[in-house]
N, C-alpha and C positions, 0 to 999 in steps of 0.2 A: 200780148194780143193773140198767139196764136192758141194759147192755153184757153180763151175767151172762145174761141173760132171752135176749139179742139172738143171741149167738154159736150155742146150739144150736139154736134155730130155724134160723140162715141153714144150720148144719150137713146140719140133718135135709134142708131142703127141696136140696143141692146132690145127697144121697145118692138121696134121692127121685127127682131128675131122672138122676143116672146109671142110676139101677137100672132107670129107665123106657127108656133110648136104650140100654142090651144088652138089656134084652127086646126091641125093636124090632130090635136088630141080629141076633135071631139067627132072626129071622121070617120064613118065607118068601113071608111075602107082600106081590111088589114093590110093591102100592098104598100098600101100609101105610107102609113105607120109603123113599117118592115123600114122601108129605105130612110124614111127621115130620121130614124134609131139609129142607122148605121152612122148617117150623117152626120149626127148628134156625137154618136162614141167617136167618131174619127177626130172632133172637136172634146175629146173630154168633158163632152155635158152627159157625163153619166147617170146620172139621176134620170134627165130626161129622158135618152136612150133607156132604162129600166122602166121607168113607166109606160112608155109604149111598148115595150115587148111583152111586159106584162098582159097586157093588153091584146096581143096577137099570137102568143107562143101556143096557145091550146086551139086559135084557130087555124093557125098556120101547118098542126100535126099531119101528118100524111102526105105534107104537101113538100117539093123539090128545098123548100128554104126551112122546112122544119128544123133543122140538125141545123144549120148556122143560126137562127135563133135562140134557140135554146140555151148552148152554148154562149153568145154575145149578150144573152141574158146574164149568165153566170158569169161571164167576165165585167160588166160593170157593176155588178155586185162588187167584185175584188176590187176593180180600180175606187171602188169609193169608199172603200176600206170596210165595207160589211160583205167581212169574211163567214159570216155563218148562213146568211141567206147565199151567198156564192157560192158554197162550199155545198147545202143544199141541191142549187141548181145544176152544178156540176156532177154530182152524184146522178140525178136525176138523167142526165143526159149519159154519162156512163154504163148506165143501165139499160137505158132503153138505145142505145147505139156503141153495144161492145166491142163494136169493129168499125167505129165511123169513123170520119176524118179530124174528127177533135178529141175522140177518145184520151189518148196519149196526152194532151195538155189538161183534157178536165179531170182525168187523173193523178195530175201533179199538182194544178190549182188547187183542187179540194184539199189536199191536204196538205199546200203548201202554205194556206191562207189560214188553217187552224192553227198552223206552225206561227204565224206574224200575229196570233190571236191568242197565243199562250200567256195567261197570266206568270205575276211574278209565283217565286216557291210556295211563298207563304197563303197564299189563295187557293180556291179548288182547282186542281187538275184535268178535269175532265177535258179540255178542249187539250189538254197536252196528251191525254191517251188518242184523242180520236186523230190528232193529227200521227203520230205514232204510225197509228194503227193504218191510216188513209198514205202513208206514203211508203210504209209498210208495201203495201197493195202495189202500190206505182212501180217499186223495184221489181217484186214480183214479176208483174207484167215487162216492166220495159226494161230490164237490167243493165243493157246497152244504150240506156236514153241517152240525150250529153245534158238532161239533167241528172241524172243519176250521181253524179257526184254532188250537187248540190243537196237533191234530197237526203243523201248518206249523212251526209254535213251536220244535216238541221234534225234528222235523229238522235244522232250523238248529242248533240245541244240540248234539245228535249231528255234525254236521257237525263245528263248531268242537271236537268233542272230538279227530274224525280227525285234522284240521291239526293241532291240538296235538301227537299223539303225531307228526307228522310233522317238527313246527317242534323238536322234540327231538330227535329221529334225524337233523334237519339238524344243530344243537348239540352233538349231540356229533361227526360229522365233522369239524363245525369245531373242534372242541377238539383234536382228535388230530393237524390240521396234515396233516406232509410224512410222522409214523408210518406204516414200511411201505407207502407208496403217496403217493398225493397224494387226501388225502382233503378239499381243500378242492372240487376238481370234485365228486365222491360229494355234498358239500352242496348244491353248487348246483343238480347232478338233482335233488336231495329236495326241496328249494324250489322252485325250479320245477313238479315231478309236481305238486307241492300246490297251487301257487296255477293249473293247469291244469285240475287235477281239481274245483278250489273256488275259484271267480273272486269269489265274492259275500264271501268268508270275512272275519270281524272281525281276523282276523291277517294281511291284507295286506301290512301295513307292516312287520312284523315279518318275513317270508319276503322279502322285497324287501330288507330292508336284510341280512342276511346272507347272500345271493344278492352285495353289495355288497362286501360282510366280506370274505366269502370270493374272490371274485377279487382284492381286491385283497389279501389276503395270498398268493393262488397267484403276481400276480404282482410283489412286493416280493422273494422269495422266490426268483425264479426266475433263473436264470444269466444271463450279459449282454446276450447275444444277442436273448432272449425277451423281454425286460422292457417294451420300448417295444410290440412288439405284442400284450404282455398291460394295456398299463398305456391301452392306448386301448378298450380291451374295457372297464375299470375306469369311464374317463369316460362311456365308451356308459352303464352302467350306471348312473352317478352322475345323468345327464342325465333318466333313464326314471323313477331314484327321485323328483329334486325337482318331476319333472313331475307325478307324482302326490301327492306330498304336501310343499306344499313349506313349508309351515308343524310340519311332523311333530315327532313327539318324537327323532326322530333326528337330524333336519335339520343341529345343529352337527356331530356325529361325521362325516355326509357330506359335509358340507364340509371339515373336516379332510382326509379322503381324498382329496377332489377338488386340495385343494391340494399335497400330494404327489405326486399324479398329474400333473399338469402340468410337474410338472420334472424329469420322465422324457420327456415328449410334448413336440416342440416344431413346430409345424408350420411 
């Protein structure tokens, strides 16, 4: 019975509340439309609230409530998970209020929401450069924020996402071999670019041992001539890897290497 009782109440009161936000929406008066936004975001009807600030953030400019519009624009963009129009608006308000009272968070949203908006490796990066780049900015500025350890966080993150799509575009070079070229070099530039570009990176070991890989199958591979002064390139290599890790998960495979390499090289 009370389920009976319950349902049209919660009805009436959801119709009640629409009928009340297009009245509101169709009002031209942007005070009106300022407050029932807030109203609106304090109730998580984000949507709503972006529609009406939409609606008043260009008339409201110059005026005491510009900067918290703006802003509360730019924040339910984020809470409703459209980071790139957020990430916009927050900019937008950063720019135009380098010292206002929301500065400091819509320079962390913007580029914290391109961080929650990063494709996986294997897709384009671009929203993983610009969040980078956007909270980048943020440390700059606020290096003592007590977000500032989170943003450092979601850098590094982002980082090791790049190497990834990197430590694969080396993987697959190597998989293709001596196909149409010699694509075992092509790996060991990408390996290299990566671990030059990202010295600190969690995939060290892993860019180093097929940096490893890969010369030594350019020169197992290679005609007779070349073989001894590719196969000391191999041990340079082998030397640089166990020096760094010499307990590594790789460590037997590199020794394997190491030992075929030597009986090519005899000095």
């Amino acid at each position: 019975m009370r389920k009976k009782i319950f349902l049209p109440i919660l009805c009436s009161l959801l119709l009640a509340g629409c009928s009340e936000y297009n009245k509101i929406l169709k009002s031209t008066d942007p005070n009106l439309k300022f407050e029932y936004a807030k109203q609106a975001f304090e109730q998580r009807r984000y949507v709503q609230a972006a529609t009406l600030l939409e609606d008043v953030v260009k008339i409201l400019k110059g005026t005491e409530k510009a900067e918290e519009s703006l802003y509360l624009l730019g924040l339910s963009y984020y809470e409703n998970h459209d980071y790139v129009s957020a990430s916009t608006y927050f900019q937008t308000y950063y720019t135009h209020y380098p010292k206002g009272k929301y500065t400091e968070l819509s320079r962390f949203y913007s580029g914290y929401g391109c961080y929650l908006d990063s494709p996986e490796p294997q897709l384009d990066q671009t929203m993983t450069y610009k969040a980078i780049e956007e909270l980048q900015k943020f440390l700059d500025y606020y290096p003592k924020s007590d977000k500032a350890t989170i943003a450092q966080n979601a850098i590094f993150e982002l980082q090791d996402k790049l190497v990834q799509k990197e430590i694969d575009n080396a993987q697959l070079y190597y998989n293709l071999g001596n196909y149409l070229g010699n694509n075992y070099e092509s790996a060991v530039i990408v390996a290299q670019n990566a671990l030059k570009n990202y010295p600190y990176t969690k995939h060290k070991e892993q860019l180093q041992m097929i940096i490893l890989k890969a010369r030594f199958q350019e020169a197992y591979q290679s005609v007779e001539e070349k073989k001894v002064e590719r196969f000391r390139v191999v041990l340079d290599e082998y030397y640089s890897f166990i020096n760094d890790f010499p307990e590594g998960k790789y460590r037997r495979e590199a020794d394997n290497i190491y030992k075929i390499a030597t009986r090519f090289v005899k000095d």
